[in-house]
C-alpha positions as CSV (number, residue, x, y, z in Angstrom):
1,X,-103.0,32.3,-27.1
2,X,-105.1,30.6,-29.8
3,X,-104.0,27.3,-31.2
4,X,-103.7,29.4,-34.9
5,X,-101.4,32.0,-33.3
6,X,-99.3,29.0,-31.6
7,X,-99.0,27.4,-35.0
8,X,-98.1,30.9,-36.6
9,X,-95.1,31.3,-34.2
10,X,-94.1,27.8,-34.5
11,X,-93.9,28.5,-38.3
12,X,-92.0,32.3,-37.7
13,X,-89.5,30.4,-35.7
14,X,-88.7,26.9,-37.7
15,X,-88.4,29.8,-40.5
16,X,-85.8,31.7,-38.2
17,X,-83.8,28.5,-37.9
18,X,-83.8,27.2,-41.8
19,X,-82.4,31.0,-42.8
20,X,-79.9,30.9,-39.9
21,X,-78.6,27.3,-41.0
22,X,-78.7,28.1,-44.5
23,X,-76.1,31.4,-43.6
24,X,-73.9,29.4,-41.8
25,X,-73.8,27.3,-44.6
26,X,-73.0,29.5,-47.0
27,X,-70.4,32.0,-45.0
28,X,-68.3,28.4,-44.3
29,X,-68.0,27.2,-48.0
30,X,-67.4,30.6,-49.0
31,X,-63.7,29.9,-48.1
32,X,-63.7,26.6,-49.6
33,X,-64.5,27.5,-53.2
34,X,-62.1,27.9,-55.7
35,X,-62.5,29.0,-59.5
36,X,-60.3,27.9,-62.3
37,X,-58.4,30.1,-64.1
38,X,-56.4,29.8,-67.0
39,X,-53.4,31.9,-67.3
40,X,-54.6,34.6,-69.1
41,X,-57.3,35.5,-66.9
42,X,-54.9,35.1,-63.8
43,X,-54.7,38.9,-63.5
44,X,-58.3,39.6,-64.4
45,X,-60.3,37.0,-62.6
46,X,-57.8,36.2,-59.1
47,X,-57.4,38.6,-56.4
48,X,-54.4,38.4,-54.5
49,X,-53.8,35.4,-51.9
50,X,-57.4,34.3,-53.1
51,X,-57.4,30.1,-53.4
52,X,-57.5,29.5,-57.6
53,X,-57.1,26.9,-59.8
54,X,-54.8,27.1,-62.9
55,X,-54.7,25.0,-65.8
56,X,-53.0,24.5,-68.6
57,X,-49.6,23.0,-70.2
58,X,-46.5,22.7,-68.7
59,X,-43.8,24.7,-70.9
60,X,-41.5,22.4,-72.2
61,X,-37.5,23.0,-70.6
62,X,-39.0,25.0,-67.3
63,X,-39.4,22.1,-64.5
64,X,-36.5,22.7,-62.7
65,X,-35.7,22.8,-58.6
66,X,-35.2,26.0,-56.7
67,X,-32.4,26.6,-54.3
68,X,-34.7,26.2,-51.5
69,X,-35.7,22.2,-52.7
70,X,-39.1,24.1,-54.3
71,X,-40.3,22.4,-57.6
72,X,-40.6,25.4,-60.4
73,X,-42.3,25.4,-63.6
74,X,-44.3,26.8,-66.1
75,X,-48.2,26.9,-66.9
76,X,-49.3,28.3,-70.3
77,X,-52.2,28.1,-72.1
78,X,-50.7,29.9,-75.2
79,X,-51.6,33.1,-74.7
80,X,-49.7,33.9,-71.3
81,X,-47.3,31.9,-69.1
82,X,-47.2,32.0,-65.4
83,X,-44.0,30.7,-63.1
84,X,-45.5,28.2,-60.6
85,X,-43.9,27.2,-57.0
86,X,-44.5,24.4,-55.4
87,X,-43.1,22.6,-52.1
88,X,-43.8,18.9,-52.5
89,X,-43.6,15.7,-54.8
90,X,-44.3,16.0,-57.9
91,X,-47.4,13.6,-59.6
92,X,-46.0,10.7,-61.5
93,X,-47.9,11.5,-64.1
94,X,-46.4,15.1,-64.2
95,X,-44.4,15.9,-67.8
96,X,-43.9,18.9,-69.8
97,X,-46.0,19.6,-72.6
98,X,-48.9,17.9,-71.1
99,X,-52.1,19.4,-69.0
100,X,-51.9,20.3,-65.5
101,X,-53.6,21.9,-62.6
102,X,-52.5,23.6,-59.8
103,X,-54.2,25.0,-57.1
104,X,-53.2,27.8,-54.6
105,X,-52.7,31.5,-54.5
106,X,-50.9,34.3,-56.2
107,X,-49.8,37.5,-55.9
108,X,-48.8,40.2,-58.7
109,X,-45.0,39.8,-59.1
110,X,-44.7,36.5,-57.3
111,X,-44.7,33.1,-58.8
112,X,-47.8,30.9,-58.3
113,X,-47.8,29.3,-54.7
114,X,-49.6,26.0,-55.6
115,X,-50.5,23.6,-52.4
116,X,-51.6,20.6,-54.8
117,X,-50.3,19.9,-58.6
118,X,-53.1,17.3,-60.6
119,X,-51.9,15.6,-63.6
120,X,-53.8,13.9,-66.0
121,X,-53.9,10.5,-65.7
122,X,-54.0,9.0,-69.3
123,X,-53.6,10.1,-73.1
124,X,-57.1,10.7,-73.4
125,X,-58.0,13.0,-70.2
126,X,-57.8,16.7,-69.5
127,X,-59.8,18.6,-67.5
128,X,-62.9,20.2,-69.1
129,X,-61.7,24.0,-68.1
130,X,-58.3,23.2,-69.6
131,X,-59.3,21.5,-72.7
132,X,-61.7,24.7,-72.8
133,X,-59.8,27.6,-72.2
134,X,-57.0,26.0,-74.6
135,X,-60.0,25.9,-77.7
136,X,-60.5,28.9,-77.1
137,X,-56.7,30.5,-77.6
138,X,-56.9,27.5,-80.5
139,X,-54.0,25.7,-79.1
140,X,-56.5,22.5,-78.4
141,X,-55.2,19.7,-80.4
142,X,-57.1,16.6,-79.0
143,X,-60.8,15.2,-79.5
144,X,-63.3,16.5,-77.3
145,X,-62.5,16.6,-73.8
146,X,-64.5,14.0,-71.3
């Protein structure tokens, strides 16, 4: 074999290798991501059991505690209001009327299974998709979001 055909094959194969590595790559954080979603756009954008994030405001008068010790409340983001379930504490930072994101799955008919609840952690903060998707449904009434 000539030294230009060895180099040739060398080149075919490292090739081989970078697009196999770069599959695997993508196929595992293919699970991993998750979109945000505001409520309006649950319906449109989710599909059932996939892993989301919703924002938005917690409805004032819905944090309450299921029979089953589950924390329940109430994410709007003026527009629509979706019920969300969630087994766990609570941030300290966690209020009605204020911003929130929860992330989990959902399924048409079923409240929103949340694994993790994010609060905002001081007057000034809420997260840019929230602050966003509330502009939009003109319900924003803050400065501009950091």
């Amino acid at each position: 074999m000539r030294r230009r055909d060895q180099r040739l094959m060398m080149i075919a194969a490292a090739g081989a290798v970078l697009v196999g590595a770069i599959t695997l790559t993508f196929v595992g954080l293919r699970d991993s991501v998750t979109f945000f979603v505001a409520p309006s756009e649950l319906s449109e954008r989710a599909q059932p059991g996939q892993r989301v994030r919703l924002g938005g405001l917690v409805v004032e008068g819905t944090v309450r505690r299921a029979d089953d010790g589950a924390n329940m409340f109430t994410i709007t983001d003026g527009a629509t209001a979706v019920e969300v379930r969630y087994e766990g504490i609570l941030p300290d930072l966690f209020r009605e009327g204020q911003g929130v994101v929860a992330e989990g799955t959902w399924s048409p008919g079923q409240p929103f299974e949340a694994e993790r609840v994010l609060a905002k952690h001081d007057e000034t903060y809420m997260p840019r998709e929230v602050a966003e998707a509330l502009k939009e449904r003109g319900e924003w009434k803050g400065d501009t979001p950091q």
